[in-house]
N, C-alpha and C positions, 0 to 999 in steps of 0.2 A: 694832508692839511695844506691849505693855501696860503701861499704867500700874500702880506698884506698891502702891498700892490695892486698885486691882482684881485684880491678882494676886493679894494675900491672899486676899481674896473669895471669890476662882475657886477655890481652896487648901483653904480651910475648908467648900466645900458639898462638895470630892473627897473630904476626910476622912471626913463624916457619911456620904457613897456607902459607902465603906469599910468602916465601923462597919458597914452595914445588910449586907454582903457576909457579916464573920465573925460576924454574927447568922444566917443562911442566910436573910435576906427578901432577897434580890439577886442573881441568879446573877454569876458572872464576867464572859461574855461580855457582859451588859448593861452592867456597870460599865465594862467597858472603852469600849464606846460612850459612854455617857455622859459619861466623862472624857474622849472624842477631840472630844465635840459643843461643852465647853465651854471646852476648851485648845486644839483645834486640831490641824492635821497637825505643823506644825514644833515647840510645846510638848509635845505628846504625844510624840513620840520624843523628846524631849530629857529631859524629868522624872518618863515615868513609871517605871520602874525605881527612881527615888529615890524616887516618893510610896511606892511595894509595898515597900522595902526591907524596914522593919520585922518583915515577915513573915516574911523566911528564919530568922526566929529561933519566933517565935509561932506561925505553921502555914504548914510548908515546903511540904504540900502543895497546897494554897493558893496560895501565890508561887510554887510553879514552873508551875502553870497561867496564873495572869494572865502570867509573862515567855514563855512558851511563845506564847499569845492575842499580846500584842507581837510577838516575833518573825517569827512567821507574817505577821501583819498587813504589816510592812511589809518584809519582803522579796520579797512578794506585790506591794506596790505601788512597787516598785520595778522588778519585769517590769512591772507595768501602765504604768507612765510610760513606759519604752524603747519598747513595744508603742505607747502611743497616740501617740507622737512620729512614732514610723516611719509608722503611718498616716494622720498627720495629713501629712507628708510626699507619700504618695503621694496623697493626694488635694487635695492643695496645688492641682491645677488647676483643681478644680471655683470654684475664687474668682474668676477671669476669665472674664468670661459671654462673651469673644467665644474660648477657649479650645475645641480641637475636642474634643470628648469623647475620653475613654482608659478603656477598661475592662480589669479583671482580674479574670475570670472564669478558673474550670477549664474550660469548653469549649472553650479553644484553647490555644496554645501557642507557646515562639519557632520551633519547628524547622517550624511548617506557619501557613498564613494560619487564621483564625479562622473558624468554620462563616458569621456574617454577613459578611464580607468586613469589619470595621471591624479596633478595635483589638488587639491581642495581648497575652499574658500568659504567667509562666512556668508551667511544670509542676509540680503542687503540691506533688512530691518532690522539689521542688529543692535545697530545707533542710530537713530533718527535726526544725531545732530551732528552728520557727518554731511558738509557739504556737498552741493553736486557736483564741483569742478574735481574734487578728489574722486569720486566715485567715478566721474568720465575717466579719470587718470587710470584706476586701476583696473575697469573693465578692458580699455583699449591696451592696459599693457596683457591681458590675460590674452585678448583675442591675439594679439600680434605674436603671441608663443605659443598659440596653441598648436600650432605646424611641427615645432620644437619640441613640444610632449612627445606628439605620435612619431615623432622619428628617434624618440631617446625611450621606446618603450622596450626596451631591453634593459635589464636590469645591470647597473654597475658596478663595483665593488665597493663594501662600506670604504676603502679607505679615500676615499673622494670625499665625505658626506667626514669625516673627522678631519681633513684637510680645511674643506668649510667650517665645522666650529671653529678651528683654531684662528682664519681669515676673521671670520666674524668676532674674536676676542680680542685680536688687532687693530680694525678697522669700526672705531666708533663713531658714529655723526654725533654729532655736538646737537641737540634741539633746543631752541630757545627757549625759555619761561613765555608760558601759554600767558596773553592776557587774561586780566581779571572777569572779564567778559565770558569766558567761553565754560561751562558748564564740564565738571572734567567726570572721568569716566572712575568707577568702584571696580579694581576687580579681587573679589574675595579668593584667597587662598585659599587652601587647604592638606589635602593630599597630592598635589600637583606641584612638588617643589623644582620644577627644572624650566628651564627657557628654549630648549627643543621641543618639538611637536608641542607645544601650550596651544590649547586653542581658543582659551580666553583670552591670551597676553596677546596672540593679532588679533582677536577683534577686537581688543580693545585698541591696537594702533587704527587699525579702517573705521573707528569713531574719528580721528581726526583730531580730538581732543586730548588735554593731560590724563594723564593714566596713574590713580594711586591705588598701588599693592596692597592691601592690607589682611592680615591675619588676625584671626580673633578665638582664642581659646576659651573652650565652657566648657569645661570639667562634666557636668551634669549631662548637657546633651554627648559627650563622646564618649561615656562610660556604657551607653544605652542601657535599655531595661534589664531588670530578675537579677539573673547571675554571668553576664555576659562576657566582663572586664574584657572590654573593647580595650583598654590603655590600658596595660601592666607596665611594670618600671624603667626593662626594657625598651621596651615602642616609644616610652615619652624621652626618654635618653635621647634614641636614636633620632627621635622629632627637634627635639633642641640643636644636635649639633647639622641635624640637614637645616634648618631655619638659620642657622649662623651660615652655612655656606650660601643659601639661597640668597640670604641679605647680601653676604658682598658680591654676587652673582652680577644681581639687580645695580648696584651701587655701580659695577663697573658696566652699567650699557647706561648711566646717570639718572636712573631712577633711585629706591628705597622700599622697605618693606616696614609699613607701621603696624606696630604687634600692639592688640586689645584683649583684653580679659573680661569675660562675663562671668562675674561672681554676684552671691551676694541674693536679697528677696527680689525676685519677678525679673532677674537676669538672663538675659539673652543672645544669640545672635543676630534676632530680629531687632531685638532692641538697639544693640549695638550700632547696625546699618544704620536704622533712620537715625539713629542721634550724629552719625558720620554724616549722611544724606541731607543733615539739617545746617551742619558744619563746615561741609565743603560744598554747596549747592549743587551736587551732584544729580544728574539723570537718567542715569546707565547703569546698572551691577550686573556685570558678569562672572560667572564662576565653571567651575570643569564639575558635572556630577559626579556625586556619590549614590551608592545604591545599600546599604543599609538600610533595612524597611525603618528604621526609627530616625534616621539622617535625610532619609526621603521624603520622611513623613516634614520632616523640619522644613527642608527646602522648599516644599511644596508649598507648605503655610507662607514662607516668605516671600518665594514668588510672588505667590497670590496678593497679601498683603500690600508688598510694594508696588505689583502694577495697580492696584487702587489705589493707590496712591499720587498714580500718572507717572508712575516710575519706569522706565523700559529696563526689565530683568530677564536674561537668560542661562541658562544651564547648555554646557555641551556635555558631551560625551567621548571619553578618550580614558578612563579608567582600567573598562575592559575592552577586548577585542569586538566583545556582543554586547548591548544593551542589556542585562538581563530581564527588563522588564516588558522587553518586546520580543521575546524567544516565545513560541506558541508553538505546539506541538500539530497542529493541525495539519493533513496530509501526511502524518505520523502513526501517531496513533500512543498508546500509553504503556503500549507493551515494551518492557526494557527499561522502562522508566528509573532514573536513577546513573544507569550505566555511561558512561562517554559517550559508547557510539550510538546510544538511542542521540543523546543531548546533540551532536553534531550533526546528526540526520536532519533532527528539527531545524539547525541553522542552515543546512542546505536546500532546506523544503521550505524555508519562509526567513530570505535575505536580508529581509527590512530590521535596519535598526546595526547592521554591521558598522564598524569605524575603522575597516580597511582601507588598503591604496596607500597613495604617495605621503610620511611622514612631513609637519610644518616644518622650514626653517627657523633656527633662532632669531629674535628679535636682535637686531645689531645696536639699539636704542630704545628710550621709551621718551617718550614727550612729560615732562614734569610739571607738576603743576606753580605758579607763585607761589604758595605757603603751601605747606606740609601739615594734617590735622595732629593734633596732641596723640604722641601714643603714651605708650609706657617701655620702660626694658624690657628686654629678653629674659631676663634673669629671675625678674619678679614671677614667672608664668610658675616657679619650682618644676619645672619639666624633669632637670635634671641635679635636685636636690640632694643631696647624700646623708646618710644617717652618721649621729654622733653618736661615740662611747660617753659615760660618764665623765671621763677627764674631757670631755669637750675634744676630743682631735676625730677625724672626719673617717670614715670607712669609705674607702675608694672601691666598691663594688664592680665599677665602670672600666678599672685601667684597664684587662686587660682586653676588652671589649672597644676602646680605643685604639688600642695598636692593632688588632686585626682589621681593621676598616677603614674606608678611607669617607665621609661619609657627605662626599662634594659627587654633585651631578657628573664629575669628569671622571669621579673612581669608578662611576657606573659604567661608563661608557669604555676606561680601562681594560675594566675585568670582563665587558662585553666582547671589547677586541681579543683580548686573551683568551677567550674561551671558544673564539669563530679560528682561532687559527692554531688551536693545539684540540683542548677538550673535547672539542664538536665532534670530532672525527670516532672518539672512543666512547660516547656517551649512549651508543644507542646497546652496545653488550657489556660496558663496564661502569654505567653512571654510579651498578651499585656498591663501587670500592668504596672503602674508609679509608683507602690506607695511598691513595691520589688523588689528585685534585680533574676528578673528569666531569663535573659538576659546573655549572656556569657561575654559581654563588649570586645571583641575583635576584633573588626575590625580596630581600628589605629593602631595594632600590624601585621595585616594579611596585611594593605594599606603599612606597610613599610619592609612589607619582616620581621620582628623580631618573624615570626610565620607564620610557610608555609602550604599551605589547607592542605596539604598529609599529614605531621606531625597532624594537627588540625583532619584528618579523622581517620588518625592511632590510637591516642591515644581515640577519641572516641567508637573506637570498641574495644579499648582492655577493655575498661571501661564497655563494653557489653550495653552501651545505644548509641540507634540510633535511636531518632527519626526520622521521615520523612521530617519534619518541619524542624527541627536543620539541615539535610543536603539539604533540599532545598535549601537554602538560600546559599549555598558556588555555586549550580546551578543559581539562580539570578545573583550573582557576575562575573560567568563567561557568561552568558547570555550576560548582560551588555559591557564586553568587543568586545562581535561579535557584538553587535550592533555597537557598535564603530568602529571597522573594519567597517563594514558597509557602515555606513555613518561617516565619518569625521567629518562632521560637525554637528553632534547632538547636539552639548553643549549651540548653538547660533541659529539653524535653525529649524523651526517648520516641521518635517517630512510630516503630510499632508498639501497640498497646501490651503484647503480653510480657514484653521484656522489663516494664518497668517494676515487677515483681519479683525479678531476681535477688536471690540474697547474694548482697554485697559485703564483701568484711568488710571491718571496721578495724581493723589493725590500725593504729598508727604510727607505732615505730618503721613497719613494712615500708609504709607511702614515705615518710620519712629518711628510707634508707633508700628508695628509689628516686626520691629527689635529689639526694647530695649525691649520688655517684658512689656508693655503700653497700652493694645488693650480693658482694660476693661472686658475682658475674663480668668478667675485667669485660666484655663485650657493650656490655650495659650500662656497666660503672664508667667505660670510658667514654660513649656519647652522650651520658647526661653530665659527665664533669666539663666535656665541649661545651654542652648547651650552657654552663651557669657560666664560664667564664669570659666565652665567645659570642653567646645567645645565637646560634647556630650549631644545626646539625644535619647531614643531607638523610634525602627522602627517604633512604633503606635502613638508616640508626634510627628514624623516625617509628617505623613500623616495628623494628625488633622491641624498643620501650614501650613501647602501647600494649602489643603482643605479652610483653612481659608483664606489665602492669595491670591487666585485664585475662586472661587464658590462665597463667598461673601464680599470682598474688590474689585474685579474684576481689580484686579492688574498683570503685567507679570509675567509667569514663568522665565523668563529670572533673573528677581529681586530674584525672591527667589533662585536661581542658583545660582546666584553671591555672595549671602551672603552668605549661606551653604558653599559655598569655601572658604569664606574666614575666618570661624567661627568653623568650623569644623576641629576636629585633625584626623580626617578618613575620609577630603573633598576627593573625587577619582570622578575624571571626568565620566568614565564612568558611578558608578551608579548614581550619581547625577541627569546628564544628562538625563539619563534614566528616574530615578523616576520622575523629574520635567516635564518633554516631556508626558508620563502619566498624572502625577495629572494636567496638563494642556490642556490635550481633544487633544494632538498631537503629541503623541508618536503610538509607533506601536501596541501598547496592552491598550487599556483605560482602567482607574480605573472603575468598575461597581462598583463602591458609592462614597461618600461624607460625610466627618465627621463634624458633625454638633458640634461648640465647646459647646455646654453644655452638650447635651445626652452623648456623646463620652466619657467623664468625669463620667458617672454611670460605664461603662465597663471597663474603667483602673484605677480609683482613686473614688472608691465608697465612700468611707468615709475621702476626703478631705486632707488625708497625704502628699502625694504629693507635692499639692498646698502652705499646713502649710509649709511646707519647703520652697520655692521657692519664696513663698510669702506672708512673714512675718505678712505685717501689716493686713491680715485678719485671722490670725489665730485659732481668738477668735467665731468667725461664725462658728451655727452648721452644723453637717455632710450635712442637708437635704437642707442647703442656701449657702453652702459654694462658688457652682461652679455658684451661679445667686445672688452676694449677694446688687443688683437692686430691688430682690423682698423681701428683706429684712425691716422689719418694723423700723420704727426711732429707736424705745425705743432699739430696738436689735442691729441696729448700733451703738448707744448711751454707750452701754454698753461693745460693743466691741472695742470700742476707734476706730473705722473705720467713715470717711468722703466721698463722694465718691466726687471724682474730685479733695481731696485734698493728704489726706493719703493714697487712691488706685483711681486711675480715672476712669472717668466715662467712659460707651461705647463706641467708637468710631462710630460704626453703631447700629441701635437699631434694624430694622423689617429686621430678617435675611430670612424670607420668600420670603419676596419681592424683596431681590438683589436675592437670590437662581434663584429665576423665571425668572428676569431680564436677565442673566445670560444664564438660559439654552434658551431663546428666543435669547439673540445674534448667538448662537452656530445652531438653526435652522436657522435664518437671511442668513448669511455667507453660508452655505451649499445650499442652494437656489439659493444664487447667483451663486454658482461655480458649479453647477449640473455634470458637467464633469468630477468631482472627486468622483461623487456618484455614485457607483453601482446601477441601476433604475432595476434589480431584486431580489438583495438582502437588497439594503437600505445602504448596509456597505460606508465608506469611499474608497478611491481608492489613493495606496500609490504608486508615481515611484518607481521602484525595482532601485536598482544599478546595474553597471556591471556584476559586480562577481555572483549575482544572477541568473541575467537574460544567463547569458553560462554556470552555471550550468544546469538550466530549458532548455534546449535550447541541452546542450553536446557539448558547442563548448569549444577549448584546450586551445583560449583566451577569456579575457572579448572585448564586444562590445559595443560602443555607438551610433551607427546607428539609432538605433529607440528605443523611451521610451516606458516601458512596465511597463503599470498600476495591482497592485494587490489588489482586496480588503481585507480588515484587519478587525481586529475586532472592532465593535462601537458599542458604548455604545445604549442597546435598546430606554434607555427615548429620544434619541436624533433622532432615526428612527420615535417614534411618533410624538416628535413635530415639525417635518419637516411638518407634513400636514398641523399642525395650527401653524405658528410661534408665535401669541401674545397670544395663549391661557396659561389661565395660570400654572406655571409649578407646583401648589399644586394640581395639577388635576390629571397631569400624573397619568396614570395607572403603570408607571415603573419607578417612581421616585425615584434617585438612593440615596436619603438621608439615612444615618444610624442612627436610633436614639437609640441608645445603650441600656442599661436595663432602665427600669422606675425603677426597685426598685433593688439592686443586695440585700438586706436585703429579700426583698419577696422571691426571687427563692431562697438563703438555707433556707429561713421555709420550702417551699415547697422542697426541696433535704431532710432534717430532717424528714420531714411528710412523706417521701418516705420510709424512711430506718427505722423507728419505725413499718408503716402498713406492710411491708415486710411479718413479720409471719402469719398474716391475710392473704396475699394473696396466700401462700406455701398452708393455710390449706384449703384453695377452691379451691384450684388446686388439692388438693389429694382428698377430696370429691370429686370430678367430675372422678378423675382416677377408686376411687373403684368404681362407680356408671356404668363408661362402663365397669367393669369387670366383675360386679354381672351378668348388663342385655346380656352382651355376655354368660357368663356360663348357666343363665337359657335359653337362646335361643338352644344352643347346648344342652340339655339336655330336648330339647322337654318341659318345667315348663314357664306357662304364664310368662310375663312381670311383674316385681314389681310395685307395683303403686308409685310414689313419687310424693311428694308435688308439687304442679305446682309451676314453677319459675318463678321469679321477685324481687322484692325487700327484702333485706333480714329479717328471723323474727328475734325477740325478743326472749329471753328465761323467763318462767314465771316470771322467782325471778330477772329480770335482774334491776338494778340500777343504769349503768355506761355506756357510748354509746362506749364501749369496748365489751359490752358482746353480739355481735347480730353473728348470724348462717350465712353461705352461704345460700343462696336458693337451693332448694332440698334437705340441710341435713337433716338426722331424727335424731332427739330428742328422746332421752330414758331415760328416768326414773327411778330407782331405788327405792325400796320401802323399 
C-alpha cells in the first residue's frame, strides 16, 4: 500500500502525462502504460477512470478511447490470469524432480495410447473455448518433455507415483473465481469417483475454464431393464459413502461436487443437464464412459441431443482396460468364442480402442466457477437408508461393512500397495486360500472408478511383479463387459437354448438357508455369512456357493444372480452375469468342474481358520472334522459345546452324490430333447450368435437379422458322455467334472519337506552317473576296454552302514581306505 505522499506524487506526474496527451505530444495508449508502470495493476484499475473523468466533459473523444484502452486491458487479463493458473496447474508436476514426466501434446490422445508409448492427452477439440495462448502453453511444454519420456521409458517403482499423490495433497494452487464471462465447463460424474487417471477432470482443466462436478442420480435408468438389479443395497451403500469421500476430495483441490436427483414423470439425466446447461450457461459436458448396453444407449441419446444443441460433449474411455465395444474378432475367428484366451487374441489382433500406457496425474486444482448451480444433499438420494423395526429404532445392516472398508480413493491405493508388496508374490498358487489375505481385495474400488485397470497395471509393473494370473483377471473383467455388449440380456436369459428347460426346484426354505449362511456346510455357511456382513468374498468361496447352489440344491442361477447384486459392494452386472450363466451350464464358456463343499474346503481352508471365523459356534472342532462336523462323535460335540440342528444346523441335503447325478441326467434329458442345438459332429452345444457377430463373420458394414446363425461353443466333456445314457449314473462318468480338492494338504508339505531334505541325495547320483559317462567315453577314445561297474538296481548299503541315510546310488564304487 502507498504511502499518501507518495500517492500525491504518483498523482501529480499522471496529471502532467495527461496534460501532454490533450496537447497531442502523447498518444493514448502510451499514457496508459505509463500510468499502469507507475500506479500499478491493483491502482490502475481502481483510479483510472477517475484520473480521465474530467474528459467526458472536455474531449469525449478522448475519454472514450483511454476507457475503451482500460477496459480491453483488463478484461484481457483477467482470461490471462484464469489461462495462466489452469497452466500453472497442469504443469504443477514439473516441480518434483522425482515426478515421472506427463506430456500434453496433440499427438495423442485419451481414446488411443500415445505414438511414444508415454504419456497421454486430450484431443484438442475437446473445448473449443480454450484459448490459444493456453493451447501454445501446453503443446510446447509436451514437446519440451518429450525427450524426458523416451529417456524415463523404463518403468519406476509405484512408490514414486504415491509420493506424488501425497505432493499433490500438499501443494494446492489457489485458482481465482472464473469471471462471469467465461462459459464454464459440465463434468458429469459417475462411476469415476477418483482424481488419478480421471480423464475427464483434465480435460476439463485444458478447457481453460470453471469446471463444475456434478452427480445426478436416476434410479430408473441405473436399475436397467427385466431382472437386472444393477444397484442392490449393497452397491448404493458403498456409492454414498465413495460420494462423501470424493466430495471432500474435490473440496480439497477447491472445487465441489453438486449431487441432482432425477425423479419423478419424464425424469432424466438428459433432462437434468440441459436444465444445468440453461443454469450455468455451460458449453462443455464431459464425462468417463460407461458400457452397459442400456447406459450406452443413454449416453448416446444425450450426446446426440446435446450436440444439437451446439453443445460440445464428449465421452472417454478409462473404465476398462478395452473399449468393449471396439473388441472385433476379426483375424480371429469364433472358434473359443467365450473363453479368455480366444477374448485376448482378438485384442491382440485388433489394438484399436485400448486405454493402456502412462496413467493421468491428479489434478492439484480445479478452476471454480462464481456461483455454484442449486443441488440438493447427499442424504436425500436414500442411497444409504436403513430400515426400521416397529419401535422406530434403525437396523444397522451396514456396520459391519463399514469397518472392513475404508471407502476413500487413498484406501484403494492402500490396499493396492499392500497387495504389490506382500500378496502379489503368493497370488499366482494360493489366491485361492480363505483362510489369508493373498487377494488384492480391489474390485469394489475398480467397480466404482476410485481405481482405474491402467493405473492398477501401471503401478504393478513398476512394482516389477506381473503375474499372469493377477492380470488375467482385469482380462475376465473386460471379457465380461463384451459379453454384455453382446447379448443385452445375459443377466436374465439363458444364452443356450436348451438349458432354459431345466427343471429347477423351487425349494424355498433351501435358497433361504443358502442365503443366511444356514446350509449345514461351515465351508458354505461361512463365505455367505462373509458375503452378508462384509458384502465380500474372494473368487474361489465365489465358485464353491454357485457350485453348491446350482449342481446340488438344483436351484436357479438367476437366484444366486440376484442375491450377489444385492449383497455384494463389487455386485457389476456384467461379471456376475457372466459367472452365474457359466456355473449354471449356460453361459458361453462352461465351468469344466464342480466344487464339492467339503473337498473344496482341504484346498482353501485346510486347517479350519476360515470357518472359526465366520462361524463361531464350531470353533472348538478339530482341523481334521471341522468342515464335516456330522461325522463328528457325540462325546467331541459334547465337548465342543456344538448341537447340530440347534447351536449350528444340521444338513440341509445329505447324499450330495445323488443330486450331483440327478443333476447332470437333467442336463443330458434337455439336450435330447433340443438336438437342434446340438452339434451331432462335435457333441458341443449350439449358441445363436447376435448381429454384430454374425457381419463381422460374414464382412458386412452393418449387423443383420435376416437369418439366425448357430455356433458351437464350448461344453462341458461329462455332459457329451451322458447324452448317450441320460439315467446312467453320473458317479460313473469317465469325465466327471467334481473337484475334490486335497485329501490331505498336511500330506503334500510332508511330501514338499521329504523333497527338499533328499534333494542332496539326488545331486549325488546325478554326478555319479555324470563321471561314470565320462570315464567310459575317455576309455573308449583311448582304445582301453570298458570298466566293469556294478550292475544297477536297487541301491547298496555300505558295510558299517546304521541309518537308512547311508545307502550308495547304484553303480557307485565303494573304496575303502585302509
Amino acid at each position: 500500500m502507498h504511502q499518501t505522499g507518495e500517492d500525491d506524487g504518483e498523482l501529480v506526474v499522471v496529471r502532467k502525462l495527461l496534460k501532454e496527451v490533450l496537447l497531442g505530444r502523447e498518444d493514448p495508449e502510451g499514457f496508459f502504460a505509463m500510468f499502469l508502470s507507475i500506479l500499478g495493476h491493483q491502482e490502475t484499475r481502481a483510479r483510472f477512470l477517475h484520473v480521465v473523468q474530467p474528459l467526458s466533459s472536455a474531449n469525449r473523444s478522448l475519454h472514450a478511447t483511454l476507457v475503451s484502452i482500460h477496459e480491453e486491458y483488463f478484461a484481457k487479463a483477467e482470461d490471462d490470469e484464469l489461462e495462466l493458473a489452469v497452466t500453472l496447474s497442469l504443469l504443477d508436476a514439473q516441480d518434483h524432480p522425482r515426478t515421472r514426466p506427463q506430456t500434453f501434446d496433440g499427438a495423442s490422445n485419451l481414446n488411443g495410447q500415445s505414438k511414444d508409448g508415454g504419456s497421454r492427452t486430450l484431443e484438442k477439440d475437446t473445448c473449443p473455448n480454450m484459448s490459444g495462448t493456453s493451447q501454445t502453453v501446453i503443446a510446447q511444454q509436451g514437446m519440451g518433455r518429450r525427450d524426458d519420456m523416451d529417456q524415463s521409458e523404463k518403468i519406476k517403482h509405484s512408490k514414486s507415483r504415491r509420493q506424488r499423490r501425497k505432493a499433490a495433497a500438499q501443494n494446492v494452487v489457489g485458482l481465482p473465481r472464473s469471471p462471469s464471462g467465461t462459459a464454464p465447463v459440465l463434468v458429469w460424474v459417475r462411476r469415476d469417483l477418483r482424481l488419478c487417471d480421471n480423464p475427464a477432470l483434465v480435460g476439463s482443466l485444458e478447457c481453460g475454464a470453471p469446471v463444475i462436478p456434478v452427480f445426478i442420480w436416476s434410479p430408473e435408468e441405473e436399475e436397467g431393464p427385466g431382472m437386472t438389479v444393477a444397484m442392490g443395497g449393497a452397491c448404493k451403500y458403498w456409492l454414498h459413502q465413495a460420494l462423501i469421500a470424493f466430495r471432500s476430495s474435490l473440496e480439497g483441490i477447491g472445487s465441489h461436487l453438486v449431487f441432482l436427483e432425477a425423479t419423478g414423470v419424464g425424469a432424466s439425466s438428459l433432462r437434468m443437464l440441459k436444465e444445468l446447461v440453461k443454469e450455468t450457461g455451460a458449453r462443455t459436458v464431459l464425462a468417463n464412459a460407461l458400457y452397459e448396453p442400456w447406459l450406452k444407449e443413454r449416453d448416446d441419446k444425450v450426446v446426440s441431443t446435446l450436440q444439437k444443441d451446439g453443445l460440445q460433449c464428449k465421452m472417454f474411455h478409462s473404465y476398462c482396460t478395452r473399449d468393449p465395444y471396439s473388441v472385433s474378432t476379426e483375424g480371429v475367428g469364433l472358434r473359443g468364442i467365450g473363453s479368455v484366451s480366444h477374448f485376448m487374441s482378438c485384442c491382440r489382433q485388433n489394438p484399436s480402442g485400448s486405454t493402456s500406457g502412462a496413467p493421468l496425474d491428479p489434478p492439484t486444482s480445479l478452476p471454480a466457477p462464481s456461483s455454484w448451480p442449486q443441488g440438493i444433499a447427499l442424504d436425500t438420494l436414500d442411497l444409504a437408508r436403513m430400515p426400521r423395526r416397529k419401535d422406530g429404532t434403525t437396523i444397522d445392516w451396514a456396520e459391519t461393512i463399514r469397518k472392513s472398508w475404508d471407502f476413500r480413493e487413498e484406501g484403494a491405493h492402500a490396499r493396492l500397495e499392500a497387495f504389490l508388496h506382500d500378496g502379489v508374490y503368493r497370488y499366482d498358487k494360493e489366491s485361492g486360500r480363505a483362510d489369508s489375505p493373498n487377494t488384492s481385495t480391489l474390485s469394489p474400488y475398480l467397480h466404482f472408478g476410485q481405481l482405474s485397470p491402467r493405473w492398477l497395471l501401471w503401478d504393478a509393473k513398476g512394482a516389477r511383479c506381473r503375474p499372469a494370473k493377477f492380470q488375467r483377471k482385469l482380462a475376465w473383467r473386460d471379457l465380461a463387459y463384451w459379453q454384455l455388449t453382446l447379448f443385452p440380456d445375459l443377466p436374465w436369459e439363458s444364452l443356450r437354448p436348451p438349458y432354459k428347460a431345466l427343471r429347477w426346484s423351487s425349494n424355498g426354505d433351501h435358497l433361504k438357508a443358502w442365503q443366511r449362511g444356514r446350509t449345514g456346510y461351515p465351508l458354505v455357511d461361512a463365505a455367505m455369512r462373509q458375503l452378508w456382513l462384509t458384502g465380500w468374498m474372494n473368487n474361489y468361496a465365489r465358485h464353491v456357493v454357485a457350485s453348491f447352489l446350482i449342481a446340488y440344491l438344483h436351484l436357479p442361477w438367476q437366484e444366486g444372480y440376484r442375491w450377489f447384486q444385492d449383497t455384494l459392494v463389487d455386485a457389476d452386472v456384467a461379471i456376475d452375469a457372466m459367472m452365474w450363466q457359466n456355473g449354471g451350464m449356460c453361459g458361453l464358456d462352461h465351468w469344466n468342474f464342480v466344487m464339492h463343499p467339503v473337498d473344496a474346503a482341504m484346498t482353501c481352508d485346510p486347517y479350519g481358520n476360515y470357518v472359526r471365523k465366520w462361524c463361531p459356534e464350531i470353533a472348538e472342532l478339530p482341523d481334521e472334522l471341522i468342515h464335516k462336523p456330522w461325522k463328528c462323535p457325540a462325546s467331541m460335540l459334547r465337548r465342543a459345546g456344538v448341537v447340530l440342528g440347534q447351536t449350528y444346523p444340521e444338513r440341509i441335503v445329505t447324499n450330495l452324490e445323488e443330486r450331483r447325478s440327478r443333476s447332470l441326467q437333467d442336463v443330458a434329458v434337455v439336450r435330447r430333447q433340443h438336438e437342434e442345438y446340438v452339434d451331432k459332429r462335435s457333441g458341443c452345444d449350439l449358441v445363436p450368435l447376435p448381429p454384430r457377430l454374425v457381419s463381422e463373420a460374414l464382412g458386412l458394414a452393418h449387423p443383420t437379422a435376416e437369418k439366425q446363425f448357430l455356433l458351437p461353443v464350448i461344453t462341458r466333456m461329462e455332459f457329451k458322455h451322458q447324452m448317450d445314457d441320460p439315467d446312467a449314473d453320473g458317479a460313473a462318468n469317465p469325465y466327471n467334472a467334481v473337484l475334490k480338492g486335497y485329501v490331505s494338504r498336511k500330506r503334500d508339505e510332508t511330501v514338499a519337506f521329504l523333497n527338499e531334505r533328499d534333494f542332496t541325495a539326488s545331486v549325488l547320483h546325478e554326478g555319479a552317473q555324470r563321471r561314470e559317462r565320462l570315464e567310459s567315453d575317455h576309455r573308449r577314445m583311448e582304445g582301453l576296454p570298458p570298466t566293469q561297474f556294478p550292475p544297477r538296481g536297487r541301491a547298496r548299503r555300505t558295510t558299517n552302514a546304521k541309518d537308512r541315510f547311508s545307502s550308495l546310488p547304484g553303480g557307485a564304487v565303494l573304496t575303502t581306505h585302509r
